[in-house]
C-alpha positions in Angstrom: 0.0 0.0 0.0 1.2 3.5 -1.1 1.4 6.1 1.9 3.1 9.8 1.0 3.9 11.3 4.9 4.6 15.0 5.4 6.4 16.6 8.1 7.7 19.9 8.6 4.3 22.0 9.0 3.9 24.2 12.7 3.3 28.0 13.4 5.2 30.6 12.1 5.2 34.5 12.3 4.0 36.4 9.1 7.6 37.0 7.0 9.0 33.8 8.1 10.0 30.5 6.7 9.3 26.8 6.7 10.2 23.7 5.2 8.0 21.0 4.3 9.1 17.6 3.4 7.6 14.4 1.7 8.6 10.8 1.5 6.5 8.3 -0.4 6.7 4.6 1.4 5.5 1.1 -0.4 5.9 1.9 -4.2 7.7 0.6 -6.5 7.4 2.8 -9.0 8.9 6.7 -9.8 5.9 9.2 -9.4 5.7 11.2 -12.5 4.8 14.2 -11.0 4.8 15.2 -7.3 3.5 18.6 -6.0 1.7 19.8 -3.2 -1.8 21.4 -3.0 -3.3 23.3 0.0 -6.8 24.0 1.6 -7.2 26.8 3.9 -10.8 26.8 6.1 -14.2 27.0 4.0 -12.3 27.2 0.4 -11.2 24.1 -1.7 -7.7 22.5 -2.2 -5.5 24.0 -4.6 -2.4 23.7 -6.4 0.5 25.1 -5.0 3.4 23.3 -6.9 4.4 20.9 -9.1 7.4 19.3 -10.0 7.8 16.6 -13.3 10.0 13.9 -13.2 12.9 16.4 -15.6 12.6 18.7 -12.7 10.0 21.2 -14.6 8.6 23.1 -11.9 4.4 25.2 -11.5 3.8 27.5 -9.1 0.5 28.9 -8.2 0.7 32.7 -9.2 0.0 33.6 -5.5 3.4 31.7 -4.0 5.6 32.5 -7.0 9.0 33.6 -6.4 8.5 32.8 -2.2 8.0 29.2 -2.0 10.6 26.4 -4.0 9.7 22.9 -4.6 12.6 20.3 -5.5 12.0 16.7 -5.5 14.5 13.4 -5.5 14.4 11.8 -8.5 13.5 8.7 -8.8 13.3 8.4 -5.0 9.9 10.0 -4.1 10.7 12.2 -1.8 10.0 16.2 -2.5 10.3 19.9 -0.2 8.5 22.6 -0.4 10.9 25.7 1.3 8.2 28.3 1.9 9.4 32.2 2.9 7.9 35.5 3.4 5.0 33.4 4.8 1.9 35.2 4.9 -1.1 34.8 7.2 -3.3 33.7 4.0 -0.9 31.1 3.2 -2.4 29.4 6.7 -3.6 26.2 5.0 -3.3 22.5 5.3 -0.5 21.2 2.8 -1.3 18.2 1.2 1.6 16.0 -0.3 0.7 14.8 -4.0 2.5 12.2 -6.0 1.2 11.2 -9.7 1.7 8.1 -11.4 -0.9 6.3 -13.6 -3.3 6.7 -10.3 -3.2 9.8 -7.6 -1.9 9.7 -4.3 -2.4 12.0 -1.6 -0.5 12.1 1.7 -2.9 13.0 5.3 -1.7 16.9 5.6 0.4 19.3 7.3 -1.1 22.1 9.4 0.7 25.3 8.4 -0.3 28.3 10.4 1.0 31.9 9.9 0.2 34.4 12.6 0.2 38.3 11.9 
């Protein structure tokens, strides 16, 4: 059975920085892609990042330029390294790895106080 674990979520002050981290257990198999997606209170998930297996990268317009995602290839494991946190980046971070199915990981809580 495929599980993706993250780690590295927690509270932060606005401006600061945090890493995220994801390690995929029981495949056998190189995701294709592997990203992460977010869903903050009362709105639905959404992309933040994605990385392909050549290392092509997709940001969401809002994290652009603040947030980096790198992944180990063909290991699945991926970061995200987040800075200049805001408070509306406050979200759960889902881990997301893509190979002929989807597979989702059970969230971080990352929470960004003003």
């Amino acid at each position: 059975q495929v599980q993706l674990v993250e780690s590295g979520g927690g509270l932060v002050q606005a401006g600061g920085s945090l890493r995220l981290s994801c390690a995929a257990f029981g495949t056998i198999f190189s995701f294709t892609d592997m990203g992460w997606y977010r869903q903050a209170p009362g709105k639905q998930r959404e992309l933040v990042a994605i990385i392909t297996s050549s290392g092509r990268t997709n940001y969401a317009a809002p994290v652009k330029g603040r947030f980096t995602i790198s992944r180990d290839y063909p290991e699945n494991t991926e970061t995200l390294q987040m800075n200049g946190l805001k408070p509306e980046d406050t979200a759960v971070y889902y881990c997301y790895g893509l190979d002929v199915d989807e597979y989702w990981g059970q969230g971080t809580q990352v929470t960004v106080s003003s």
